[in-house]
Backbone as XML, in Angstrom:
<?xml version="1.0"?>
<chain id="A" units="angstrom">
  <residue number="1" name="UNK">
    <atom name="N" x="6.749" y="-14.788" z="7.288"/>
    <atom name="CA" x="5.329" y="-15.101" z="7.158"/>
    <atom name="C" x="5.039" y="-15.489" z="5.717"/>
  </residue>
  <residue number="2" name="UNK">
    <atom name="N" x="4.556" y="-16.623" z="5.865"/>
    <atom name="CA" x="4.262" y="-17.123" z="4.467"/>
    <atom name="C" x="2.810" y="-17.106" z="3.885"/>
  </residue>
  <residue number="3" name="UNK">
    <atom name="N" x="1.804" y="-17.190" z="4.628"/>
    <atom name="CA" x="0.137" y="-17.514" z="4.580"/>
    <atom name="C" x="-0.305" y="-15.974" z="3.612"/>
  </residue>
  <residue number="4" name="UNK">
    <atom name="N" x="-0.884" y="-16.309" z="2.562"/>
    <atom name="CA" x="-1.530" y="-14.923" z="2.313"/>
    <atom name="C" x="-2.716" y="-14.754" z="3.075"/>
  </residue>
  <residue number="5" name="UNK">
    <atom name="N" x="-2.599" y="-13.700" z="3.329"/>
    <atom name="CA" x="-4.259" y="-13.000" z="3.769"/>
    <atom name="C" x="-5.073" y="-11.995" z="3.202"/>
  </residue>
  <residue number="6" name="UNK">
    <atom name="N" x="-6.525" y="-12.367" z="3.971"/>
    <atom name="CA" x="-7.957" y="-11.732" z="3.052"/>
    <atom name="C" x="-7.938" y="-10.043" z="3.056"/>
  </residue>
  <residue number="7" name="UNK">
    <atom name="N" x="-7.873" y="-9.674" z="1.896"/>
    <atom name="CA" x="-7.788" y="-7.531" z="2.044"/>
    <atom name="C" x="-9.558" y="-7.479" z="1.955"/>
  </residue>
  <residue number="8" name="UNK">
    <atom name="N" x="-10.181" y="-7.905" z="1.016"/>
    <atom name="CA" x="-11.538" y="-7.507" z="0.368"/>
    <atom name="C" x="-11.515" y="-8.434" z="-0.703"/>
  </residue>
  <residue number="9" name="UNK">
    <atom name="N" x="-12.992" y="-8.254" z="-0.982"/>
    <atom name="CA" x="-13.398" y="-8.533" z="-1.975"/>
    <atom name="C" x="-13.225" y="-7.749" z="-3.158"/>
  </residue>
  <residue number="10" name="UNK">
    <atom name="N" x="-12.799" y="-8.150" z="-4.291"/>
    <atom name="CA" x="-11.925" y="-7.294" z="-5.512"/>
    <atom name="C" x="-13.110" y="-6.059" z="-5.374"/>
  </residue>
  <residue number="11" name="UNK">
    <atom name="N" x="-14.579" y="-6.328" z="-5.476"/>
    <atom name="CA" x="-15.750" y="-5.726" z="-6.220"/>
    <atom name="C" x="-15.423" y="-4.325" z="-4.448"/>
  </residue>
  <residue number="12" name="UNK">
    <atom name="N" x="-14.926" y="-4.556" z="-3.926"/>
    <atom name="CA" x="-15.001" y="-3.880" z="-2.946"/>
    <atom name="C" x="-14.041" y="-2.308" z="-3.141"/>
  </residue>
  <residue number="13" name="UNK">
    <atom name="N" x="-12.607" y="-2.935" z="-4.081"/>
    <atom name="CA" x="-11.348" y="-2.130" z="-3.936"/>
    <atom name="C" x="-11.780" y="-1.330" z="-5.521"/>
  </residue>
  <residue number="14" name="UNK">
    <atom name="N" x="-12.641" y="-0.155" z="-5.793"/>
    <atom name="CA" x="-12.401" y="0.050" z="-7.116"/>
    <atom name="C" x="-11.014" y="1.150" z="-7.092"/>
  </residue>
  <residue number="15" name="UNK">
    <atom name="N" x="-11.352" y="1.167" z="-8.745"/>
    <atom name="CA" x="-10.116" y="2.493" z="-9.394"/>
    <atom name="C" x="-10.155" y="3.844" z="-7.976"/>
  </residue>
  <residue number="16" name="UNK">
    <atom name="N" x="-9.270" y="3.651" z="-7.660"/>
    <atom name="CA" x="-8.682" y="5.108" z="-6.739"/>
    <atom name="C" x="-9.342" y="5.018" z="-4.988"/>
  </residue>
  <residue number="17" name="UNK">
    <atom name="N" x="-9.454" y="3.963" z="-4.931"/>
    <atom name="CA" x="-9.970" y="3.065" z="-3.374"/>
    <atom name="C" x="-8.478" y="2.454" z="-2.893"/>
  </residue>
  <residue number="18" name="UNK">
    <atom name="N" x="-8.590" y="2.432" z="-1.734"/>
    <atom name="CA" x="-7.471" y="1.024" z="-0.946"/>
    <atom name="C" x="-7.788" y="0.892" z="-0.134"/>
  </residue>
  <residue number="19" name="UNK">
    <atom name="N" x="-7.619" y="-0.350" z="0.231"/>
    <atom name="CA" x="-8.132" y="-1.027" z="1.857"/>
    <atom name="C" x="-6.934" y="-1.311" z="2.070"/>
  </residue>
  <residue number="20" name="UNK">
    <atom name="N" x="-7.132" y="-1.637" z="3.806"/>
    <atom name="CA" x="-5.940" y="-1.625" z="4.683"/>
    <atom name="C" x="-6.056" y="-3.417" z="5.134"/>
  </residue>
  <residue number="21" name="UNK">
    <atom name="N" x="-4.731" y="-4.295" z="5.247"/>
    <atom name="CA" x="-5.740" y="-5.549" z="6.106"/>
    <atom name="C" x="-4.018" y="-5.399" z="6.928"/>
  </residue>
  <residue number="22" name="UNK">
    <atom name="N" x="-3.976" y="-6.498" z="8.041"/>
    <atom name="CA" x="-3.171" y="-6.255" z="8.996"/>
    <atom name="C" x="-2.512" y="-7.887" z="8.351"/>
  </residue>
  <residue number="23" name="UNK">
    <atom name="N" x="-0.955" y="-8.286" z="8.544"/>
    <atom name="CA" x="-0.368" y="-9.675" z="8.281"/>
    <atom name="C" x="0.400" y="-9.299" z="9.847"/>
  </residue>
  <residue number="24" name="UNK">
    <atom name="N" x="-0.173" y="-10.163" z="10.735"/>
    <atom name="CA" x="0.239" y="-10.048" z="11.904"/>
    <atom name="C" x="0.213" y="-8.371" z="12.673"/>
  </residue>
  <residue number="25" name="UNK">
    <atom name="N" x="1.775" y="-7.771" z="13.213"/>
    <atom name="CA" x="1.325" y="-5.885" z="13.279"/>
    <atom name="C" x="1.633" y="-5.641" z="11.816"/>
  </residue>
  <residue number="26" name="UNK">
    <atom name="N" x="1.846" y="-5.791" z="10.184"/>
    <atom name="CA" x="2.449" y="-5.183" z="9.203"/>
    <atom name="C" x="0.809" y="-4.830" z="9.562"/>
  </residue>
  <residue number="27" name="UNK">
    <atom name="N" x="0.835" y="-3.640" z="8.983"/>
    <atom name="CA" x="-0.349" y="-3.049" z="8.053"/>
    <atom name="C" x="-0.180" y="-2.585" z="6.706"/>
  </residue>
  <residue number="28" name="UNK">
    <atom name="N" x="-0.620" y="-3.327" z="5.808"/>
    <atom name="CA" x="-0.615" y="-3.755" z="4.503"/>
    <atom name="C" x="-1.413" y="-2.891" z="3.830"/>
  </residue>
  <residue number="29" name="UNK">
    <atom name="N" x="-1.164" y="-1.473" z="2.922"/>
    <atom name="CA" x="-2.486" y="-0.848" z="2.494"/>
    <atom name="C" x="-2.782" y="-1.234" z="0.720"/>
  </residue>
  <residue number="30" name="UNK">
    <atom name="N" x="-3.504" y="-1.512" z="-0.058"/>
    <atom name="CA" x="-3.611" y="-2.222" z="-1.091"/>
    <atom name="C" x="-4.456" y="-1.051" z="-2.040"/>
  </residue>
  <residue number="31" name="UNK">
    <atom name="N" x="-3.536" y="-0.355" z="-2.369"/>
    <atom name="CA" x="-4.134" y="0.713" z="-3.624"/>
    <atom name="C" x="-4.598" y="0.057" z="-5.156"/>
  </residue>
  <residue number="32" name="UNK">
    <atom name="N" x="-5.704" y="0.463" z="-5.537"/>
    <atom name="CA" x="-6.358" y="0.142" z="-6.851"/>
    <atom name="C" x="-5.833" y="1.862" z="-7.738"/>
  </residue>
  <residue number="33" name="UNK">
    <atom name="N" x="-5.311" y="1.406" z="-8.585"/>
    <atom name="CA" x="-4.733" y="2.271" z="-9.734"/>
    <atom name="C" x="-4.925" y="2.352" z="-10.977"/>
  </residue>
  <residue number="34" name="UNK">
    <atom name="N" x="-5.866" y="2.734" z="-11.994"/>
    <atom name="CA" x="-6.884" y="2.209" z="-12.685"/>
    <atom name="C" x="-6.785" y="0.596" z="-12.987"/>
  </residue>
  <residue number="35" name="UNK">
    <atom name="N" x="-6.702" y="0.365" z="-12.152"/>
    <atom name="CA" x="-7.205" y="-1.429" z="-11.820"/>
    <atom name="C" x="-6.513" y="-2.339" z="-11.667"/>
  </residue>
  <residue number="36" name="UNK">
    <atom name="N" x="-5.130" y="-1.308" z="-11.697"/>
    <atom name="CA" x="-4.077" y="-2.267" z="-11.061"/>
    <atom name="C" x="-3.510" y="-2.105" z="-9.432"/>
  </residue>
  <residue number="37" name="UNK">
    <atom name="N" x="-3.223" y="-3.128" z="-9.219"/>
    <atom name="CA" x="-3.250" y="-3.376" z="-7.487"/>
    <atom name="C" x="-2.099" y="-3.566" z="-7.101"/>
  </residue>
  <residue number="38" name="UNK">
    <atom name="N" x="-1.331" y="-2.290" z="-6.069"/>
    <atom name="CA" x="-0.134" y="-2.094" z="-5.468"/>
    <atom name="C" x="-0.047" y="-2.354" z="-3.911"/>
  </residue>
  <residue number="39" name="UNK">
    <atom name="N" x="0.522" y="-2.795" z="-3.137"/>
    <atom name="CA" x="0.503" y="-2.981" z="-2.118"/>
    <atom name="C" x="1.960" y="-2.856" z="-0.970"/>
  </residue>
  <residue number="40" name="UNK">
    <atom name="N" x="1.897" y="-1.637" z="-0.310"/>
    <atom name="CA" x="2.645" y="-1.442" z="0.501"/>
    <atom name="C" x="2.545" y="-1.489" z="1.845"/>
  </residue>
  <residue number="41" name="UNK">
    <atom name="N" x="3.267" y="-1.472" z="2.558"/>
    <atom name="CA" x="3.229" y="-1.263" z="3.949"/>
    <atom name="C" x="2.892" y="0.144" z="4.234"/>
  </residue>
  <residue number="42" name="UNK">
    <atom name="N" x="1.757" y="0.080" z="5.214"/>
    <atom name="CA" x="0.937" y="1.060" z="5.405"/>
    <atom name="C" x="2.518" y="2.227" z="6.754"/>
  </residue>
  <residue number="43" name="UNK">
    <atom name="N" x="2.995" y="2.843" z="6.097"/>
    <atom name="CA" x="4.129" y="3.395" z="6.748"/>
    <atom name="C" x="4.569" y="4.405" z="6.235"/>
  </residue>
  <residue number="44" name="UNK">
    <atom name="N" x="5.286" y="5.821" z="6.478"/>
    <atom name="CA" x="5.867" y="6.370" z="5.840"/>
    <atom name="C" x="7.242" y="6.289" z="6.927"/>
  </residue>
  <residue number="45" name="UNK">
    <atom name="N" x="8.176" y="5.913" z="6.093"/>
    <atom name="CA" x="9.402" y="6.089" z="6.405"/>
    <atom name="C" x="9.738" y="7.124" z="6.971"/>
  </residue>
  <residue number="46" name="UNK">
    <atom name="N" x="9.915" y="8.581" z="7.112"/>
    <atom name="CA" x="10.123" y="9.599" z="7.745"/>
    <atom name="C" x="9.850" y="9.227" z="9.592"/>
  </residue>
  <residue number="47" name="UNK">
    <atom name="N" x="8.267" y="9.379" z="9.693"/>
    <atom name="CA" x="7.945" y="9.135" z="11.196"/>
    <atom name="C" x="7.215" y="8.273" z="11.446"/>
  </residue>
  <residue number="48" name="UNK">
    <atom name="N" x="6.821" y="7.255" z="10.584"/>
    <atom name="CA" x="6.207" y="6.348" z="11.116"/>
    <atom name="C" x="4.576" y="6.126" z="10.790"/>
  </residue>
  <residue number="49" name="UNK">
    <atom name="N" x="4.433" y="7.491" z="10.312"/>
    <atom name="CA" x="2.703" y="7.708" z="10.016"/>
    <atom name="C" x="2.041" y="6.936" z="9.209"/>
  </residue>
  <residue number="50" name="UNK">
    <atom name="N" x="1.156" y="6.654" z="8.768"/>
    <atom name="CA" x="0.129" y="5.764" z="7.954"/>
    <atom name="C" x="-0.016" y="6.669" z="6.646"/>
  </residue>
  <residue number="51" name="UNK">
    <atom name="N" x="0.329" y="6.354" z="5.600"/>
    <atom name="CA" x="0.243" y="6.631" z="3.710"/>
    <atom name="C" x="-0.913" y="6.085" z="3.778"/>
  </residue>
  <residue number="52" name="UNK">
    <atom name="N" x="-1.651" y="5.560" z="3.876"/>
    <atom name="CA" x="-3.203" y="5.472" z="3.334"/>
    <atom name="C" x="-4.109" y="6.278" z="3.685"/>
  </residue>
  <residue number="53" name="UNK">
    <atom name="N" x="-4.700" y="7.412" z="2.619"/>
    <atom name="CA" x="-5.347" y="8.251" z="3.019"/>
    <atom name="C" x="-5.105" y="9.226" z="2.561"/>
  </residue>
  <residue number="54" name="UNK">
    <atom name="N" x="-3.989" y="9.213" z="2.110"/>
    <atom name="CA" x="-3.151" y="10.338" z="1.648"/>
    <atom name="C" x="-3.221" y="10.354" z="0.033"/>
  </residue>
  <residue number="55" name="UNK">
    <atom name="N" x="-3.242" y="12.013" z="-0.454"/>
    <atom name="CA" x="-3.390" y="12.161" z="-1.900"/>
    <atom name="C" x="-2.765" y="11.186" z="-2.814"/>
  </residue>
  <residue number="56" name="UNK">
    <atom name="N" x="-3.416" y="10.383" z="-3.914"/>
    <atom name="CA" x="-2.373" y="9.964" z="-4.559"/>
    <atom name="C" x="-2.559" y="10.628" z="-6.379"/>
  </residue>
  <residue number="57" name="UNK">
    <atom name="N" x="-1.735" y="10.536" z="-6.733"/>
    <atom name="CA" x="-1.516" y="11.345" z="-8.076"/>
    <atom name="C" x="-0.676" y="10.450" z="-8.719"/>
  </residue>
  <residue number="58" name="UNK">
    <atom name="N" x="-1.238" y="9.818" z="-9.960"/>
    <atom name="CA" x="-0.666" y="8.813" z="-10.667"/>
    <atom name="C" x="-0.280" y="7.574" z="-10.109"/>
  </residue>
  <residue number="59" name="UNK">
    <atom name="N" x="0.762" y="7.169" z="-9.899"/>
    <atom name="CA" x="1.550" y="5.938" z="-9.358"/>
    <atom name="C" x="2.081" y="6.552" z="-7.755"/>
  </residue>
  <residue number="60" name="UNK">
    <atom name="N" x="1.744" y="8.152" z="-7.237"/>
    <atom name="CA" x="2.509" y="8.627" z="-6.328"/>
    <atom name="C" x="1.530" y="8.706" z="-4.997"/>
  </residue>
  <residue number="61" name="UNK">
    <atom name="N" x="1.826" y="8.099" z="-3.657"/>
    <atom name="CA" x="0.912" y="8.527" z="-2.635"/>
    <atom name="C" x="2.010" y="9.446" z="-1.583"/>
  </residue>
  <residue number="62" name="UNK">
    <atom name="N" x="1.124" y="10.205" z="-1.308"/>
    <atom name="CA" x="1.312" y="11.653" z="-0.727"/>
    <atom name="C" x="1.443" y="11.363" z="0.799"/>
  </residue>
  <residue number="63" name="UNK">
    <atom name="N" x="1.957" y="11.255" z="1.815"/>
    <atom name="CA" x="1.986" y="11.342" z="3.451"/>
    <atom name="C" x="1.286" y="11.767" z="4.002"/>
  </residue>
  <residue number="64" name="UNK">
    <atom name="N" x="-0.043" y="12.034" z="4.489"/>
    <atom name="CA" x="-0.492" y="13.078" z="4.643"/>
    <atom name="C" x="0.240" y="14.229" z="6.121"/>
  </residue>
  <residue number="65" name="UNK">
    <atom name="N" x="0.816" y="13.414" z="6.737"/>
    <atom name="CA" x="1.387" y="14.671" z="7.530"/>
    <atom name="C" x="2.096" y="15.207" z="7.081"/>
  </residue>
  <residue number="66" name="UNK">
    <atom name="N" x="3.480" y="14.895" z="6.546"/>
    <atom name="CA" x="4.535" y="15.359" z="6.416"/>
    <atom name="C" x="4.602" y="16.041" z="4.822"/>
  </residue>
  <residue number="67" name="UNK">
    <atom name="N" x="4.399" y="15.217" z="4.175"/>
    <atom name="CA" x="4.303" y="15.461" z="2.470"/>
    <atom name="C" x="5.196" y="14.712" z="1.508"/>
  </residue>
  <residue number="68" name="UNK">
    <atom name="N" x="5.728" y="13.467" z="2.507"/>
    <atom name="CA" x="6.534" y="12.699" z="1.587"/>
    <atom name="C" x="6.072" y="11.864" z="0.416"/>
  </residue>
  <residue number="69" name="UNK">
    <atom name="N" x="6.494" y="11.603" z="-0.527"/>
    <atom name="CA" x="5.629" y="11.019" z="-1.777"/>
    <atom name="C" x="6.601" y="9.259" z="-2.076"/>
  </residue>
  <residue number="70" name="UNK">
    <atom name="N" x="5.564" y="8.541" z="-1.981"/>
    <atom name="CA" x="6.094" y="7.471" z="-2.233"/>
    <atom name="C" x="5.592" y="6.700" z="-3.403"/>
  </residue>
  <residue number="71" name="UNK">
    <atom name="N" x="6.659" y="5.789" z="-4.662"/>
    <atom name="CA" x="5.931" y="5.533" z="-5.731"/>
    <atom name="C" x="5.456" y="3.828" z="-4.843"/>
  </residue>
  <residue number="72" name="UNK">
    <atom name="N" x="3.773" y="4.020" z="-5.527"/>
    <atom name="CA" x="3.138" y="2.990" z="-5.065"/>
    <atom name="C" x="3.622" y="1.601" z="-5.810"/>
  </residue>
  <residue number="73" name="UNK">
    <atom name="N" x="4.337" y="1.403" z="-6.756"/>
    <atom name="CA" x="4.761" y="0.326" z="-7.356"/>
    <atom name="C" x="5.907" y="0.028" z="-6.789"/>
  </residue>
  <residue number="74" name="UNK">
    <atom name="N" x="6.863" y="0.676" z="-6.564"/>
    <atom name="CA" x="7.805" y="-0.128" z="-6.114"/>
    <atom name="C" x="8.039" y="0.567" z="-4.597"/>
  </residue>
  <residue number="75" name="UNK">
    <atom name="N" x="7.506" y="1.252" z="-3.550"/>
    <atom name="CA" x="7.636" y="1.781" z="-2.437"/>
    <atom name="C" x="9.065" y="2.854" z="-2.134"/>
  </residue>
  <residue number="76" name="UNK">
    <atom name="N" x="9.513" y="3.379" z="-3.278"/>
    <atom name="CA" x="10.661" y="3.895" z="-3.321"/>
    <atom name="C" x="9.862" y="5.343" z="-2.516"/>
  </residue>
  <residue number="77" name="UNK">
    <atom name="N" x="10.773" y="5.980" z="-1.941"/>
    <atom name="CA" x="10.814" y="7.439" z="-1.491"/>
    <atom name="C" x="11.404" y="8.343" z="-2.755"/>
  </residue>
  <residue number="78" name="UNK">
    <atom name="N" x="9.670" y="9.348" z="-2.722"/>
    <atom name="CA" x="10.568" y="10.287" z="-3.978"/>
    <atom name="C" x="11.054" y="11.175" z="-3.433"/>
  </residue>
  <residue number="79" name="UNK">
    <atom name="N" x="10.809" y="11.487" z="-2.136"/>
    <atom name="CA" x="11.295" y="13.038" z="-1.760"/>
    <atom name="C" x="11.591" y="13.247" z="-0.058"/>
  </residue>
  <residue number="80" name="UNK">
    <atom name="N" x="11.381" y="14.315" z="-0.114"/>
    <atom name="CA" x="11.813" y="14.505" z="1.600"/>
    <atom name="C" x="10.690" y="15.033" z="2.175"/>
  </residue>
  <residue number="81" name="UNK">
    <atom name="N" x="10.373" y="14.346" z="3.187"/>
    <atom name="CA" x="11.176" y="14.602" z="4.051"/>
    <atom name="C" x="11.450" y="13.010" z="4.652"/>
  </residue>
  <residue number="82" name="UNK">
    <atom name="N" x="11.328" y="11.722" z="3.492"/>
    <atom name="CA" x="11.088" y="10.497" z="3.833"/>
    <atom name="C" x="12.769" y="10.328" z="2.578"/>
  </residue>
  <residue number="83" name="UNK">
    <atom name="N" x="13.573" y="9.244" z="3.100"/>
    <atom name="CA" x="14.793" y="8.619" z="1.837"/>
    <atom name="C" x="14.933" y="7.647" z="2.022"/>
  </residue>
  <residue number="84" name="UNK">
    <atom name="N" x="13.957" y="6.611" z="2.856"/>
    <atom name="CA" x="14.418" y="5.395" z="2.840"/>
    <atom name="C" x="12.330" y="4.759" z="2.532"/>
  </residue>
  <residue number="85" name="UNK">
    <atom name="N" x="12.643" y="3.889" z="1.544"/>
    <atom name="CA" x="11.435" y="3.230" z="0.851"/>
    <atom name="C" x="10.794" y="2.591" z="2.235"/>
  </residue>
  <residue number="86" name="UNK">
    <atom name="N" x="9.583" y="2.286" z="2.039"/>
    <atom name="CA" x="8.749" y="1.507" z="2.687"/>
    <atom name="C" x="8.453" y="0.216" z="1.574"/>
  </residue>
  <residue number="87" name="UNK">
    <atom name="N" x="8.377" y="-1.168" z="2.677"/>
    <atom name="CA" x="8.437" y="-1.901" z="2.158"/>
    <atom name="C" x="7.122" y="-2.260" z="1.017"/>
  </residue>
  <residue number="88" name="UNK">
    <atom name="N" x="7.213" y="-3.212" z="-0.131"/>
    <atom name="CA" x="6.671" y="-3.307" z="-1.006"/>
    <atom name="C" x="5.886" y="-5.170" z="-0.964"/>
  </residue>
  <residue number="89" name="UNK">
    <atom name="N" x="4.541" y="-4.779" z="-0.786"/>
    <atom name="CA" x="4.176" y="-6.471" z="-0.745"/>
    <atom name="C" x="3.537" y="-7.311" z="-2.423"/>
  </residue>
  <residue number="90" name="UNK">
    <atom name="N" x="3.177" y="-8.681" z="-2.412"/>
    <atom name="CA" x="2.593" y="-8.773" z="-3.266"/>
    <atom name="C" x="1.215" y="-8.770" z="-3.603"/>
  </residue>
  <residue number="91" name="UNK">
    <atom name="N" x="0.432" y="-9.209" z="-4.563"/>
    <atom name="CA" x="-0.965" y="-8.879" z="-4.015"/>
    <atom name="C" x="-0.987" y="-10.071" z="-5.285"/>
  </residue>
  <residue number="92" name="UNK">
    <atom name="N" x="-2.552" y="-10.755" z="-4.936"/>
    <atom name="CA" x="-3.034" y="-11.740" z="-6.008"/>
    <atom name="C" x="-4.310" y="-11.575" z="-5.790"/>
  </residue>
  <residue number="93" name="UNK">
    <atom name="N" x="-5.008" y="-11.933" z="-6.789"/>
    <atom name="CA" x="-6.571" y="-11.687" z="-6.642"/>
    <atom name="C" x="-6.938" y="-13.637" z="-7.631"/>
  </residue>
  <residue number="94" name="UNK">
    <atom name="N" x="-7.541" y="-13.840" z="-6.195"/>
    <atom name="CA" x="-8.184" y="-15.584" z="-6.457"/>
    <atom name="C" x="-9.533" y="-15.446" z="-5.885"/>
  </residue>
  <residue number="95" name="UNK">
    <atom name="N" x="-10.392" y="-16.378" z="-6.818"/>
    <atom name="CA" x="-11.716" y="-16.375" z="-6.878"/>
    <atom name="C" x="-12.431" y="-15.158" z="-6.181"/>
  </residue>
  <residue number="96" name="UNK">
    <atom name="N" x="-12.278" y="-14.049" z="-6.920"/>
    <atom name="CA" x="-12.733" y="-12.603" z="-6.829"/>
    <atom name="C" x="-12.944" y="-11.943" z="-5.136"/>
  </residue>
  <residue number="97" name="UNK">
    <atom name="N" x="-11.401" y="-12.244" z="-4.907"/>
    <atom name="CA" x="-10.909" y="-11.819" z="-3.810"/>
    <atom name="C" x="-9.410" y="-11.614" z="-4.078"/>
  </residue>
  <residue number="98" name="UNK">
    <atom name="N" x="-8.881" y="-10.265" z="-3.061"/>
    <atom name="CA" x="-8.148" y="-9.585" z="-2.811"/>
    <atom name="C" x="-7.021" y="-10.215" z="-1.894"/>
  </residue>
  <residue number="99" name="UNK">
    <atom name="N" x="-5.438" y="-10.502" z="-2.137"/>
    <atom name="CA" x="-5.538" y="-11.249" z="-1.055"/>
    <atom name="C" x="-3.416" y="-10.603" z="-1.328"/>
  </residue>
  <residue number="100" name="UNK">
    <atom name="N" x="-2.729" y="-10.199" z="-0.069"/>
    <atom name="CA" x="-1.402" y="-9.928" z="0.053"/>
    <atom name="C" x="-0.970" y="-10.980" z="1.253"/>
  </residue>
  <residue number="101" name="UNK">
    <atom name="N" x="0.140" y="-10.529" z="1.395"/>
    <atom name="CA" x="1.314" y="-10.847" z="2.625"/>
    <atom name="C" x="2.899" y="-10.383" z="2.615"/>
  </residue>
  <residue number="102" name="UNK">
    <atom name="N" x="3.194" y="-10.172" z="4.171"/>
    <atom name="CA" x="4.052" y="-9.590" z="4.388"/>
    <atom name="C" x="5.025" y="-10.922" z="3.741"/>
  </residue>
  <residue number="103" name="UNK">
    <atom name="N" x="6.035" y="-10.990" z="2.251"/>
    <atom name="CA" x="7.377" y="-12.018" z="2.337"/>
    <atom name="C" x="8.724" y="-11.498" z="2.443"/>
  </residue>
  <residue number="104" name="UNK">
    <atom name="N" x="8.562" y="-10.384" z="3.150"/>
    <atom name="CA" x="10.404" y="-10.552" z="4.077"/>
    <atom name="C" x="10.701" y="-11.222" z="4.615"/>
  </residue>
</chain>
């Protein structure tokens, strides 16, 4: 998939917000980090559950079921009960809009 698609409007995503947008089934969640914009696949590696929503602390979002911690910059798995990363998208912000896609 090549097409980027619409997350929000920037004025929408502030410091410690993320919106979710869908690139076909990926669900794409787009964390604001004091104002910088990370974007992963809305997934936790372990079971499958949705990381958006879940505590985040610094660069780290929290699972909320399980408690796996994933770094939001590069989607690496820090811990267990998750060892394999969730994928990592890009994000661009054009004419004060929010905008990713799935490029695997």
């Amino acid at each position: 998939m090549n097409d980027w698609i619409r997350v929000c409007a920037l004025n929408e995503l502030l410091p410690g917000e993320f919106q979710v947008a869908y690139d076909g089934d990926t669900a794409i969640a787009v964390f604001n980090v004091d104002g910088e914009l990370y974007a992963l696949e809305d997934v936790c590696t372990h079971d499958g559950g949705e990381l958006a929503g879940g505590p985040i602390e610094g660069f780290e979002i929290e699972c909320p079921r399980h408690g796996a911690r994933f770094d939001l910059r590069t989607g690496e798995a820090l811990c267990a009960p998750a060892y394999l990363p969730t994928a990592k998208f890009p994000v661009k912000i054009e004419d004060g809009m929010v905008w990713t896609r799935d490029d695997r």
